[in-house]
SEGU-25270 format. One record per residue (C-alpha): x, y, z; residue number from 1; residue in one letter. Coordinates in steps of 0.05 Angstrom, whole numbers, plus 5000, padded with zeros to 4 digits. Layout:
<rec><east>X</east><north>Y</north><up>Z</up><k>NUM</k><r>a</r></rec>
...
//
This chain:
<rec><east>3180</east><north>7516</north><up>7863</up><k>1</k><r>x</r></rec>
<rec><east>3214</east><north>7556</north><up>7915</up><k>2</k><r>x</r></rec>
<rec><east>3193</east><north>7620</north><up>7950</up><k>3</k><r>x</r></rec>
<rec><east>3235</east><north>7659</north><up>7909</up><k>4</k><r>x</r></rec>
<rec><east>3229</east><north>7634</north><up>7844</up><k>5</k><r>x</r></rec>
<rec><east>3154</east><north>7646</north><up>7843</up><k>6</k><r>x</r></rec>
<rec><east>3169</east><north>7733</north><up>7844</up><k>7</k><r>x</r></rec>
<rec><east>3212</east><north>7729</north><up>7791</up><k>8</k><r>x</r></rec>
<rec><east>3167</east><north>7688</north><up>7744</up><k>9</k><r>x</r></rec>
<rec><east>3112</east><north>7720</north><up>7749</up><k>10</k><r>x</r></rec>
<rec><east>3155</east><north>7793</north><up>7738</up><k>11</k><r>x</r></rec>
<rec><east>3183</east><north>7765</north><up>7674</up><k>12</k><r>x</r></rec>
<rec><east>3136</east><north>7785</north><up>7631</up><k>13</k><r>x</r></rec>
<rec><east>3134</east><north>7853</north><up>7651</up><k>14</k><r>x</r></rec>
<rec><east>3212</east><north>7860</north><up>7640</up><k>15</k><r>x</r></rec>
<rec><east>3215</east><north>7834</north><up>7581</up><k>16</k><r>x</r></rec>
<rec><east>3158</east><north>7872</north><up>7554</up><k>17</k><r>x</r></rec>
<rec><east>3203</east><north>7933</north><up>7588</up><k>18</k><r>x</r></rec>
<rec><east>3262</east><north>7925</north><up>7558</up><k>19</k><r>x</r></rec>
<rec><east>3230</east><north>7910</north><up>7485</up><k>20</k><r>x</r></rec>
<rec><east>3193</east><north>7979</north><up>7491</up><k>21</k><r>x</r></rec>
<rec><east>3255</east><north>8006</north><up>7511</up><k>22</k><r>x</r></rec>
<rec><east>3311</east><north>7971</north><up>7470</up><k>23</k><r>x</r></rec>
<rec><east>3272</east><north>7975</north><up>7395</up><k>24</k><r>x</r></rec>
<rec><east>3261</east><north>8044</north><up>7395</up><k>25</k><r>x</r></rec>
<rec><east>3335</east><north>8059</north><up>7420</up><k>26</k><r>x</r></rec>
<rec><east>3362</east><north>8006</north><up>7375</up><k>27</k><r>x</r></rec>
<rec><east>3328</east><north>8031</north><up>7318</up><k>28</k><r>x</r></rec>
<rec><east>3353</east><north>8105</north><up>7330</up><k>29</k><r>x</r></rec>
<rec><east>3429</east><north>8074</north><up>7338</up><k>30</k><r>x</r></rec>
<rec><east>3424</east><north>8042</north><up>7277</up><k>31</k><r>x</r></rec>
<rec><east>3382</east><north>8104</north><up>7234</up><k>32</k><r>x</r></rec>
<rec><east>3443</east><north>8140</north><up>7263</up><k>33</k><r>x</r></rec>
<rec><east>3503</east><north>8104</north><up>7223</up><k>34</k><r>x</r></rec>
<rec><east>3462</east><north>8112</north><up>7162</up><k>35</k><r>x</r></rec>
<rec><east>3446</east><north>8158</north><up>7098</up><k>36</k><r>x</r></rec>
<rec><east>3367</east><north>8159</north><up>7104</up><k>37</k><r>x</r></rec>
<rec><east>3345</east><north>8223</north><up>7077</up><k>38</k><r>x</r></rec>
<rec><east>3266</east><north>8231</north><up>7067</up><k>39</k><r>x</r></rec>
<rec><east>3268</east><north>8274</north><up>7006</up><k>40</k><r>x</r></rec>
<rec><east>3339</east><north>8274</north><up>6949</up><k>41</k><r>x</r></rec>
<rec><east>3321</east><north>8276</north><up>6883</up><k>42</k><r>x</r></rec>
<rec><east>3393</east><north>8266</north><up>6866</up><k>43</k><r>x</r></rec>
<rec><east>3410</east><north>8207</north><up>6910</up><k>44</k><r>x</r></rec>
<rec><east>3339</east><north>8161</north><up>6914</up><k>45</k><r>x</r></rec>
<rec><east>3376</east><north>8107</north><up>6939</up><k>46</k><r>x</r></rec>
<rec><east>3387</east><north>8145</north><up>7007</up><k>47</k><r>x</r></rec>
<rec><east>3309</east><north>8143</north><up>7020</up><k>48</k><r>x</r></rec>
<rec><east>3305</east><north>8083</north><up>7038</up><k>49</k><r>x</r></rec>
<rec><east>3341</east><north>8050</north><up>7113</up><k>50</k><r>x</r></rec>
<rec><east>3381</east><north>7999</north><up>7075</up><k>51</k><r>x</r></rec>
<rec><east>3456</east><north>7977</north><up>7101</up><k>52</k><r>x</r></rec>
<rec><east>3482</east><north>8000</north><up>7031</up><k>53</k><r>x</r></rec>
<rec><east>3467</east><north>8070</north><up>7055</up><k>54</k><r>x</r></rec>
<rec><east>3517</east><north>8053</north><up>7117</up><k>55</k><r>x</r></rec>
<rec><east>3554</east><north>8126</north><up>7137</up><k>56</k><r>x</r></rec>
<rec><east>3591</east><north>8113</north><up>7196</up><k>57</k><r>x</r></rec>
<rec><east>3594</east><north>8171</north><up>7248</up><k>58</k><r>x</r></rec>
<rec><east>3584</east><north>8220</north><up>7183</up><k>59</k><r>x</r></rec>
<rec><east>3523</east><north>8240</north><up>7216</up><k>60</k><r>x</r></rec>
<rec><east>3558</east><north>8253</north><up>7287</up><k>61</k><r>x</r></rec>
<rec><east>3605</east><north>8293</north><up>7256</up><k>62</k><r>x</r></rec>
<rec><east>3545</east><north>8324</north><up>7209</up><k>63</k><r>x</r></rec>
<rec><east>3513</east><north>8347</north><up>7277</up><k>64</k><r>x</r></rec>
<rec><east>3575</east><north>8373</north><up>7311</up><k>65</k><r>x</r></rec>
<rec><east>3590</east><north>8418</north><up>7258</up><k>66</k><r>x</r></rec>
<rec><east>3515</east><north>8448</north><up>7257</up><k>67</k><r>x</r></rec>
<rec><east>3514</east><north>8518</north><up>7282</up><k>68</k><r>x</r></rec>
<rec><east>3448</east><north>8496</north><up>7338</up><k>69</k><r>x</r></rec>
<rec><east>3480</east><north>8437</north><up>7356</up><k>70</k><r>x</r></rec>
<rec><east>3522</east><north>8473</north><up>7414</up><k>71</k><r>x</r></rec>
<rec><east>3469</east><north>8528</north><up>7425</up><k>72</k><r>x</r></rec>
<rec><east>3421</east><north>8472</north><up>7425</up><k>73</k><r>x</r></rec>
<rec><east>3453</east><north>8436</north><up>7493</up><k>74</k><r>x</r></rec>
<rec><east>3471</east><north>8503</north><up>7528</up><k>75</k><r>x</r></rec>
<rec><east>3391</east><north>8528</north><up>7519</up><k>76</k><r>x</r></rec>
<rec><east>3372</east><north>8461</north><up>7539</up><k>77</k><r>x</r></rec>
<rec><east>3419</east><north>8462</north><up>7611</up><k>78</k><r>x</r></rec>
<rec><east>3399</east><north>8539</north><up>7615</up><k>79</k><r>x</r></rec>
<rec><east>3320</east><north>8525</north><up>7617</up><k>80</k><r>x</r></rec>
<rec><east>3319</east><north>8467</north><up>7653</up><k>81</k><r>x</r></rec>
<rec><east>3370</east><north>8496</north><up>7702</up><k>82</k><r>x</r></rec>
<rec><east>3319</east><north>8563</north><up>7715</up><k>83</k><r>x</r></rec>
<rec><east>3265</east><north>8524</north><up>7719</up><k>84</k><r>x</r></rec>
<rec><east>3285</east><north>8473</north><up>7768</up><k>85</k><r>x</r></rec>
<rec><east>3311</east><north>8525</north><up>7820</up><k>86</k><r>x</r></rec>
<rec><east>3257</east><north>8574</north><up>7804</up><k>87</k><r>x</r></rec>
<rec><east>3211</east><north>8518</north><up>7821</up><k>88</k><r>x</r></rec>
<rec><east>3237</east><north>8492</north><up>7887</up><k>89</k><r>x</r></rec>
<rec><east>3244</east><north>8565</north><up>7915</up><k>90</k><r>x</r></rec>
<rec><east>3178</east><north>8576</north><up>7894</up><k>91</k><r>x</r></rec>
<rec><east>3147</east><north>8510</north><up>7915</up><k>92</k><r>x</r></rec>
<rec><east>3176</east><north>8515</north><up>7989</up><k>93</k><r>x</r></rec>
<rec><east>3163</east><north>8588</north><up>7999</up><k>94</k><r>x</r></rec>
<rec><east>3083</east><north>8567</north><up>7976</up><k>95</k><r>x</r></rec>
<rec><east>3078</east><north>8500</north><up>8020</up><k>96</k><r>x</r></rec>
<rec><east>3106</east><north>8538</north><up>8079</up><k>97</k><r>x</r></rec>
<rec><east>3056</east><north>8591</north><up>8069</up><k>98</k><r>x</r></rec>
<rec><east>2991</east><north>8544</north><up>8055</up><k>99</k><r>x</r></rec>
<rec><east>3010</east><north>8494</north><up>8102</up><k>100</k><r>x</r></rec>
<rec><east>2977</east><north>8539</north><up>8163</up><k>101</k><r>x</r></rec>
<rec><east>2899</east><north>8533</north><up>8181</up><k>102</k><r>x</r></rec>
<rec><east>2863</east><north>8589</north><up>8153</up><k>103</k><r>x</r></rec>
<rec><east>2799</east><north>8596</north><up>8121</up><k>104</k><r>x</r></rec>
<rec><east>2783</east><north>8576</north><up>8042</up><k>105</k><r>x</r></rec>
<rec><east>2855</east><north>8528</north><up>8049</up><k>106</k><r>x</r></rec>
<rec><east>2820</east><north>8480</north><up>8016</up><k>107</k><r>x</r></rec>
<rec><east>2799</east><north>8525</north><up>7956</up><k>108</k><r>x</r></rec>
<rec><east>2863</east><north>8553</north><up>7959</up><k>109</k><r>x</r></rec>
<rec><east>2902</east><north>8489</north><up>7952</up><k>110</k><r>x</r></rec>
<rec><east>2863</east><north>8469</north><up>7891</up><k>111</k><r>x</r></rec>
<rec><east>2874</east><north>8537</north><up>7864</up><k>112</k><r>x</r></rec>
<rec><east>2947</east><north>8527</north><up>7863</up><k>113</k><r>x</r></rec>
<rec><east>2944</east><north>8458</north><up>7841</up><k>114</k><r>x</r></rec>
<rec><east>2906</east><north>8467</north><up>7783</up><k>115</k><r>x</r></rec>
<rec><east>2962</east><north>8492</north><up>7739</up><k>116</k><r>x</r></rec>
<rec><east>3000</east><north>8436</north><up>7733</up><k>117</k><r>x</r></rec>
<rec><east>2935</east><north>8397</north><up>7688</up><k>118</k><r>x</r></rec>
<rec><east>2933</east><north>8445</north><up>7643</up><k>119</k><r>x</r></rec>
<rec><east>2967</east><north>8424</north><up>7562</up><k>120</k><r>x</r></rec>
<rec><east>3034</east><north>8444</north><up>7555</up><k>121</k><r>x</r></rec>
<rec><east>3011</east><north>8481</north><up>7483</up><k>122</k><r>x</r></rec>
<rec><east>2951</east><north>8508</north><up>7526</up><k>123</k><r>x</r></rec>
<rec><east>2996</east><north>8541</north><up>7578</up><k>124</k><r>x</r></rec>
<rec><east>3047</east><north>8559</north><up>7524</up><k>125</k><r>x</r></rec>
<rec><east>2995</east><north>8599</north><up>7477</up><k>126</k><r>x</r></rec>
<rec><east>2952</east><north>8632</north><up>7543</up><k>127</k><r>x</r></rec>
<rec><east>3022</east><north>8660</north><up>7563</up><k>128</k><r>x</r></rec>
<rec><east>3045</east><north>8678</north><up>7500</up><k>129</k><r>x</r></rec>
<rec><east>2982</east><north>8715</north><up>7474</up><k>130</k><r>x</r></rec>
<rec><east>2947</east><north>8739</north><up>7529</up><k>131</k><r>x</r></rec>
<rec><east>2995</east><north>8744</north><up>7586</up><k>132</k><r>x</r></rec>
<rec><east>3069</east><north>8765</north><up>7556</up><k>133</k><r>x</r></rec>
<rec><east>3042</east><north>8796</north><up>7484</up><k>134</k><r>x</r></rec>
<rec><east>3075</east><north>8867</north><up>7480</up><k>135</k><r>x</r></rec>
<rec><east>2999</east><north>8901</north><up>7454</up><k>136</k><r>x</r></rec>
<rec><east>2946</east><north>8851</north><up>7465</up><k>137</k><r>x</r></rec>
<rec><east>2971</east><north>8816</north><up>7533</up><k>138</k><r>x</r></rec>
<rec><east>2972</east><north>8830</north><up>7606</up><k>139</k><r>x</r></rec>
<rec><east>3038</east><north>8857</north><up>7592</up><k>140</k><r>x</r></rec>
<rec><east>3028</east><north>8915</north><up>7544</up><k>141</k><r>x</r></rec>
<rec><east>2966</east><north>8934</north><up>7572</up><k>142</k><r>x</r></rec>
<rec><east>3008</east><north>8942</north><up>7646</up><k>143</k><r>x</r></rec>
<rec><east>3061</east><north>8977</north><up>7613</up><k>144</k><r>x</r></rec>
<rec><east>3007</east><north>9025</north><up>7574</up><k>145</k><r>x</r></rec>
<rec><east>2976</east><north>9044</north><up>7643</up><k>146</k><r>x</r></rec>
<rec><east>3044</east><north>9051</north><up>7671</up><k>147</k><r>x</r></rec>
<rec><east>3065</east><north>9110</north><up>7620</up><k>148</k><r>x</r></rec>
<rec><east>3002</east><north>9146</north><up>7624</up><k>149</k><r>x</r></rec>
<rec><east>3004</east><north>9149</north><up>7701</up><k>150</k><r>x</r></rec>
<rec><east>3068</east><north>9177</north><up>7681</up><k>151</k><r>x</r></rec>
<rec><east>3044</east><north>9229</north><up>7631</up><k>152</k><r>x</r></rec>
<rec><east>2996</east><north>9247</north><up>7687</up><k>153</k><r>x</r></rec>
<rec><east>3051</east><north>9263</north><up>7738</up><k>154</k><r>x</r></rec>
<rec><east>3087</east><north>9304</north><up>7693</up><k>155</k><r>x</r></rec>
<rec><east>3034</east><north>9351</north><up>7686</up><k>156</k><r>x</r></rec>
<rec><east>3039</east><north>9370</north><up>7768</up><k>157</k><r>x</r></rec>
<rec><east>3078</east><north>9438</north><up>7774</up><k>158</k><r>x</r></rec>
<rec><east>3122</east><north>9425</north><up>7822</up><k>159</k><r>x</r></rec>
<rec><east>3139</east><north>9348</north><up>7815</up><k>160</k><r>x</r></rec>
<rec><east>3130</east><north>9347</north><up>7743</up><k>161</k><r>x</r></rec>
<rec><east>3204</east><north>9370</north><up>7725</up><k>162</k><r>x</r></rec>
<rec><east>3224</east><north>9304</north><up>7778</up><k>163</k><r>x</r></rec>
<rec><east>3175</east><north>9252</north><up>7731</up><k>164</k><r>x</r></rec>
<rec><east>3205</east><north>9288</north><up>7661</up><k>165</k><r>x</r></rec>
<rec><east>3263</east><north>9246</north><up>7679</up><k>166</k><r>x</r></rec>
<rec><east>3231</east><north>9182</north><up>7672</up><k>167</k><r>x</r></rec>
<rec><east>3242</east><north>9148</north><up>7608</up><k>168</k><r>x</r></rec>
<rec><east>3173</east><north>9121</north><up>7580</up><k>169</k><r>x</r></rec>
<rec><east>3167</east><north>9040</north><up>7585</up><k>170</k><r>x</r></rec>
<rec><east>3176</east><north>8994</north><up>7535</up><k>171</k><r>x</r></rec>
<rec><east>3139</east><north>8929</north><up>7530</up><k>172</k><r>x</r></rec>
<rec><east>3191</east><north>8868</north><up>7527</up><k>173</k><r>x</r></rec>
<rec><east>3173</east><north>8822</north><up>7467</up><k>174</k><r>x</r></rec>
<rec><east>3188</east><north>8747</north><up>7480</up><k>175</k><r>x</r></rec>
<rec><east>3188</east><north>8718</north><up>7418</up><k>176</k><r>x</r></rec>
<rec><east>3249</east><north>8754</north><up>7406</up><k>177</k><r>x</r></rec>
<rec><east>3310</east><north>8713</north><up>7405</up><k>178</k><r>x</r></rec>
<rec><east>3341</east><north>8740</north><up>7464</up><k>179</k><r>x</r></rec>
<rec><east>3283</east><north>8739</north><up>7514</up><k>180</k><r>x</r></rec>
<rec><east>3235</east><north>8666</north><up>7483</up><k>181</k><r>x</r></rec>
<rec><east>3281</east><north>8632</north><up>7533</up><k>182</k><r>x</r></rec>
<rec><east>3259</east><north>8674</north><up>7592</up><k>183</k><r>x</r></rec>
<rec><east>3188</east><north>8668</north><up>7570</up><k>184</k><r>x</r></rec>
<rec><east>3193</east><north>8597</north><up>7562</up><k>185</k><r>x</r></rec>
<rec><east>3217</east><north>8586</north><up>7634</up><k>186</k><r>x</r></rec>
<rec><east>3163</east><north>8630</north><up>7664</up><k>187</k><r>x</r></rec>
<rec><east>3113</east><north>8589</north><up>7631</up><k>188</k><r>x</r></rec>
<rec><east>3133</east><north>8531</north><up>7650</up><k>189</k><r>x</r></rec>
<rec><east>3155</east><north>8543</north><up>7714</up><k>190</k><r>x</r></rec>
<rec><east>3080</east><north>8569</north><up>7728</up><k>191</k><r>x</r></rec>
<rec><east>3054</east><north>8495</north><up>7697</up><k>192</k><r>x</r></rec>
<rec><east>3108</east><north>8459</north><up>7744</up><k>193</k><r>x</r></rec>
<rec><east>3113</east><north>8495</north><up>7809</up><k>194</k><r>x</r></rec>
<rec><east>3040</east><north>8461</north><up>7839</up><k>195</k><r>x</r></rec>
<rec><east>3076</east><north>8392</north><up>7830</up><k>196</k><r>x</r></rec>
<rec><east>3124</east><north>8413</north><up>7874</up><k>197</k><r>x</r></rec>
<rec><east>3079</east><north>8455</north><up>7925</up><k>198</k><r>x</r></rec>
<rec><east>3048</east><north>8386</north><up>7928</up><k>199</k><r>x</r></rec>
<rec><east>3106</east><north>8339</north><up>7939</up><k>200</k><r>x</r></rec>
<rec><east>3127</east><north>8389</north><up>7989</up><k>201</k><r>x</r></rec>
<rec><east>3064</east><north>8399</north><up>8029</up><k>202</k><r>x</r></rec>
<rec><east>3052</east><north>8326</north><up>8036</up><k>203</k><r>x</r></rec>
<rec><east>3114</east><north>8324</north><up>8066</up><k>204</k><r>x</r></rec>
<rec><east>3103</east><north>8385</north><up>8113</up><k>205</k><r>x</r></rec>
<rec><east>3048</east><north>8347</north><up>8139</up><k>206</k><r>x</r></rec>
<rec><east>3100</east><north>8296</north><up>8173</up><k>207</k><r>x</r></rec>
<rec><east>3141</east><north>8345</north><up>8206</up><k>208</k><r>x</r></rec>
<rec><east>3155</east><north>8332</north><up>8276</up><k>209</k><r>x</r></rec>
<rec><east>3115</east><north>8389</north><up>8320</up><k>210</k><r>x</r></rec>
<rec><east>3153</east><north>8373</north><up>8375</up><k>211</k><r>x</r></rec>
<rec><east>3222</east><north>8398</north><up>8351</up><k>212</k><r>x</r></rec>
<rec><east>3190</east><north>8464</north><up>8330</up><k>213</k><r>x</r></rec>
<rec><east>3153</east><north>8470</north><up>8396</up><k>214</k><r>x</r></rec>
<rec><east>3223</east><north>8456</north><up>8425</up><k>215</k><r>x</r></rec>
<rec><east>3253</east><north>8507</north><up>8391</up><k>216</k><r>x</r></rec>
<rec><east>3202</east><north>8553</north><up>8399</up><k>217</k><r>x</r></rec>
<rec><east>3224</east><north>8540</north><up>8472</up><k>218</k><r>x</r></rec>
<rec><east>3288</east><north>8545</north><up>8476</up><k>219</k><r>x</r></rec>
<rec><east>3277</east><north>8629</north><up>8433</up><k>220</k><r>x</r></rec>
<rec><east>3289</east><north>8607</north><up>8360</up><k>221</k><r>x</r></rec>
<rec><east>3263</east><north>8650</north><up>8312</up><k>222</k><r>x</r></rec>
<rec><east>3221</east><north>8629</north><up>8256</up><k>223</k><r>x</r></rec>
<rec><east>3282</east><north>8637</north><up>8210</up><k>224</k><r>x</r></rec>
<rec><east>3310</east><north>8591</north><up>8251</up><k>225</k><r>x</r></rec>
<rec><east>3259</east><north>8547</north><up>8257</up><k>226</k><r>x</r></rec>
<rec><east>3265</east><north>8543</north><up>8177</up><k>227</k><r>x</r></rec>
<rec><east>3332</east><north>8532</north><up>8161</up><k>228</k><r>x</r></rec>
<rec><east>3344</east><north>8487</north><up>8209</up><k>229</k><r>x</r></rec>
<rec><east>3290</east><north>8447</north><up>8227</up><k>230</k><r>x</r></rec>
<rec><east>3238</east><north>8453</north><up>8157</up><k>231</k><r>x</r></rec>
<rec><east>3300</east><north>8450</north><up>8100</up><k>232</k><r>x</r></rec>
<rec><east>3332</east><north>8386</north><up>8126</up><k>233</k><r>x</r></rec>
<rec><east>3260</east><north>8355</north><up>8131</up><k>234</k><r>x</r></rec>
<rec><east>3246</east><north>8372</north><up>8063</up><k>235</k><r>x</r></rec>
<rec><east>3320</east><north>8343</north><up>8031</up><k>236</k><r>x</r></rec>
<rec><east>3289</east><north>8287</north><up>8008</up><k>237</k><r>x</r></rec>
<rec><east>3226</east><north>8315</north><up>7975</up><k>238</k><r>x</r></rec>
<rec><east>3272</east><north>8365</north><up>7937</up><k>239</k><r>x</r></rec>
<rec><east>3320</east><north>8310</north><up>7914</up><k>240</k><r>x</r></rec>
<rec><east>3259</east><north>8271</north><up>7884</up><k>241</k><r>x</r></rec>
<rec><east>3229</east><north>8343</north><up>7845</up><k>242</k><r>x</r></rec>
<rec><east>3292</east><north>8356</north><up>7822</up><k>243</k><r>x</r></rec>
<rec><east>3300</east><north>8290</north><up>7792</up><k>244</k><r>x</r></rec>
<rec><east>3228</east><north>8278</north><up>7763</up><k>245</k><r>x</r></rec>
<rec><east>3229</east><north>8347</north><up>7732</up><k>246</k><r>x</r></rec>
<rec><east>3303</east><north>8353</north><up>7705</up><k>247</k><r>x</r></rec>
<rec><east>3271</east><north>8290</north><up>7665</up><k>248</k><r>x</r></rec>
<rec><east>3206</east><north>8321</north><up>7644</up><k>249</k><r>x</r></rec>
<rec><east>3241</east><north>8385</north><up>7620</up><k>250</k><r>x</r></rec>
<rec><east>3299</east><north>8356</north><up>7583</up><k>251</k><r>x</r></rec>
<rec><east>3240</east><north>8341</north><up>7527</up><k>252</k><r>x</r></rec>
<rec><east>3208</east><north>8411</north><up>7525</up><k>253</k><r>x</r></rec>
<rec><east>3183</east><north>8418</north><up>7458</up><k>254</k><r>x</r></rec>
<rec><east>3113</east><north>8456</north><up>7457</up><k>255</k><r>x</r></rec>
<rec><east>3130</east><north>8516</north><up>7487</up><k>256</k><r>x</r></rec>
<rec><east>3189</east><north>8526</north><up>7447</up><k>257</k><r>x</r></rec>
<rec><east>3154</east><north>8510</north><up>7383</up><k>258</k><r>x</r></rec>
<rec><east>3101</east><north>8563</north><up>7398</up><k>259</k><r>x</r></rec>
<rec><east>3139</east><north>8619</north><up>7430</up><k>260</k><r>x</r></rec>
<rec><east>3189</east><north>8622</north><up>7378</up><k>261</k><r>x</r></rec>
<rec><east>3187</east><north>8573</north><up>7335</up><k>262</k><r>x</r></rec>
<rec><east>3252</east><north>8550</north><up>7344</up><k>263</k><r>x</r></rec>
<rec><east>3283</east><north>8630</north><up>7331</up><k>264</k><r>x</r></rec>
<rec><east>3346</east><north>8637</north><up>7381</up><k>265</k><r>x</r></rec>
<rec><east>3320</east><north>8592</north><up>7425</up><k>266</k><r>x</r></rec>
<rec><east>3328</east><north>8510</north><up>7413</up><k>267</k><r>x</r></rec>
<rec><east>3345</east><north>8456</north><up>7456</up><k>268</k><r>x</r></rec>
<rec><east>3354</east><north>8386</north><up>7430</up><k>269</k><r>x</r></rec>
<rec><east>3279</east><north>8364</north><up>7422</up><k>270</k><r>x</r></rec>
<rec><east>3274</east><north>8424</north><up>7378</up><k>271</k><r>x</r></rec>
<rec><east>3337</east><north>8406</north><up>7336</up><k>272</k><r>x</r></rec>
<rec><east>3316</east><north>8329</north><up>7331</up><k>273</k><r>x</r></rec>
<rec><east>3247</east><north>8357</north><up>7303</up><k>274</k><r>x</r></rec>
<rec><east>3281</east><north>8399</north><up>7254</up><k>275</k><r>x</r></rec>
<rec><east>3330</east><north>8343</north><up>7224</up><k>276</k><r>x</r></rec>
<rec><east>3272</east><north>8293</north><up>7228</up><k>277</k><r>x</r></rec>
<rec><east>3232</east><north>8335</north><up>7172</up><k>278</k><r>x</r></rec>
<rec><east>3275</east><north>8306</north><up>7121</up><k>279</k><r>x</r></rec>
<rec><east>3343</east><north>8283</north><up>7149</up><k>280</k><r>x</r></rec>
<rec><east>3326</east><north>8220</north><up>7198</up><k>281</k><r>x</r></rec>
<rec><east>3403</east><north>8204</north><up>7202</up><k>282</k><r>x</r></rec>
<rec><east>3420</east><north>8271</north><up>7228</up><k>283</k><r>x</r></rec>
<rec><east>3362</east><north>8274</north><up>7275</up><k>284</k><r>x</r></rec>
<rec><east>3379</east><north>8198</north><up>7304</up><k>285</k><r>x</r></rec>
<rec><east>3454</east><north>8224</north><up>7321</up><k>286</k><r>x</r></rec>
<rec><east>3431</east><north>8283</north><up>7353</up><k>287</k><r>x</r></rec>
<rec><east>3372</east><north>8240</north><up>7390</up><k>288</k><r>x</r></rec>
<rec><east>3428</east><north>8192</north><up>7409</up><k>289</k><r>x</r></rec>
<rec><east>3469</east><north>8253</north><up>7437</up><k>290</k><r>x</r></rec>
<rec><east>3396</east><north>8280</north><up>7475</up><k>291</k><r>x</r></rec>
<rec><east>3411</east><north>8200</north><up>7509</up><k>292</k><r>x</r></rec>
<rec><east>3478</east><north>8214</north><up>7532</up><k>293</k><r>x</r></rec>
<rec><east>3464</east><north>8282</north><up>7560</up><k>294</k><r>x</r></rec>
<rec><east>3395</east><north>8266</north><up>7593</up><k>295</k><r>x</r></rec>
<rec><east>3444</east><north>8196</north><up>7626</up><k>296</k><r>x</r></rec>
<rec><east>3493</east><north>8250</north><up>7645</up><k>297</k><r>x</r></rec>
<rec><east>3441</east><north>8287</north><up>7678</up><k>298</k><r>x</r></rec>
<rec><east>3404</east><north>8230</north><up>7718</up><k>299</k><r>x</r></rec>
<rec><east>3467</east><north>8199</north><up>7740</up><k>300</k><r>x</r></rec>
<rec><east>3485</east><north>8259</north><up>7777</up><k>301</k><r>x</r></rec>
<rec><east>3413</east><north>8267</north><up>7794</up><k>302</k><r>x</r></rec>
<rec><east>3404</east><north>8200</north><up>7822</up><k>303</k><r>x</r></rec>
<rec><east>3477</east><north>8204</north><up>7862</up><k>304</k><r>x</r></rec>
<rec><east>3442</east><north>8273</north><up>7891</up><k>305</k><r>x</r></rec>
<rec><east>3377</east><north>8233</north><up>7905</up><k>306</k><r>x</r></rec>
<rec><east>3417</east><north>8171</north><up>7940</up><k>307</k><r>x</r></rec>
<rec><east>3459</east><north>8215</north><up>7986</up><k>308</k><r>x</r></rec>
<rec><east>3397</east><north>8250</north><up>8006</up><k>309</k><r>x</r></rec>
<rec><east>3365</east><north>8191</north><up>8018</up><k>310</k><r>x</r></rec>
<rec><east>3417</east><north>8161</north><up>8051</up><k>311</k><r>x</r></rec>
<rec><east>3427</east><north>8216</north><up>8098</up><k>312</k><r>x</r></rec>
//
């Protein structure tokens, strides 16, 4: 047996058990998704079953296309994963920079700022929701509270109280409205996400060359400088490979939608799948096979981003 033949034998079982985990699920959602399977008709029992007889074309395409989430459904789901990806990266460089100097406790500190990122999604969802964004009970309410009666206490000084008068009193933001769950779910999990990237980023920190900076440093660049021109094009690659892992990660959110809002103003397509699959499987496998297409759309440009980085 030659050299090269021996490799791809003994990989063969692990591709082929690959591409059946991979190809039954998604081959079993294509063909739910030209069908009439509905969980629970009275009228039509037939259509309970996933027989061929039940065939419906692209009726349940068309069914999703014409629901009123469908649209609001992929625009949430760009708009989250969009905020949460560059809220990340800003945040995640600004932090690595910062820990990546000697001082003492780093240690503690790093382990601080890792820890975040193992805690549940429905964990992190329900400590923000209730305790740190809750308009009474939370961190929130209780900040705006002591806001307003610092307030009331500066309008009782003689002089500067007429200044103060003119301060309208603050109102605590509730974020399980349908206008703000969004913003609430992207703080949330931009808290949970931003250690993985402080990590990524730090590791690679740790490779910089010292020389160029102490060259620089040399020949009178600043530290902004030193940053943008020596720091950013190190870390390219390590922001290419965040971008991607996350974009993929958050494309599924589910938890934190389901628990902020339950769904109120505020669904991507996870959300929407759930909400066919309760009794309509043939909607929820069209609009799964859509949440394929988009999250392809999204790593093909992703990946293109990722190999010109690399390449570079």
């Amino acid at each position: 047996m030659s050299d090269r033949k021996l490799p791809r034998l003994l990989q063969t079982p692990a591709v082929l058990l690959l591409l059946v985990w991979m190809l039954i699920p998604l081959g079993m959602t294509l063909y739910f998704s030209f069908i009439r399977y509905v969980l629970n008709n009275l009228r039509r029992p037939e259509w309970t079953s996933p027989s061929p007889s039940n065939w419906r074309g692209f009726g349940n395409y068309e069914f999703v296309l014409k629901s009123k989430d469908f649209f609001l459904a992929i625009q949430n789901s760009l708009f989250i994963v969009c905020s949460i990806l560059f809220l990340t990266v800003i945040l995640g460089i600004l932090i690595a920079v910062l820990i990546n100097k000697t001082f003492p406790g780093q240690g503690i500190v790093r382990v601080l700022l890792i820890s975040p990122f193992f805690v549940m999604p429905a964990v992190n969802a329900v400590l923000w929701i209730n305790m740190i964004l809750d308009p009474v009970l939370g961190l929130q309410g209780i900040a705006i509270a002591g806001i307003n009666d610092v307030l009331d206490g500066l309008r009782q000084i003689p002089i500067l109280g007429a200044f103060f008068s003119l301060w309208p009193e603050f109102e605590p933001i509730s974020f399980r409205a349908t206008q703000t769950s969004a913003i609430a779910v992207i703080m949330m999990v931009t808290w949970q996400w931003t250690p993985f990237a402080v990590l990524i980023f730090m590791t690679s920190l740790q490779s910089e060359d010292q020389q160029q900076k102490e060259a620089a440093v040399l020949d009178g660049a600043n530290t902004w400088s030193q940053f943008r021109f020596l720091t950013l094009p190190h870390l390219g690659r390590p922001i290419a490979i965040v971008v991607m892992i996350q974009a993929i990660f958050h494309l599924s959110l589910y938890a934190e939608i389901e628990i902020v809002s339950r769904g109120n103003g505020n669904k991507n397509l996870p959300y929407l799948i759930g909400e066919f699959a309760n009794n309509n499987i043939g909607a929820a496998s069209a609009t799964g096979i859509f949440a394929v297409i988009l999250a392809n759309i999204v790593a093909i440009f992703l990946l293109r981003m990722v190999g010109k980085t690399l390449m570079e």
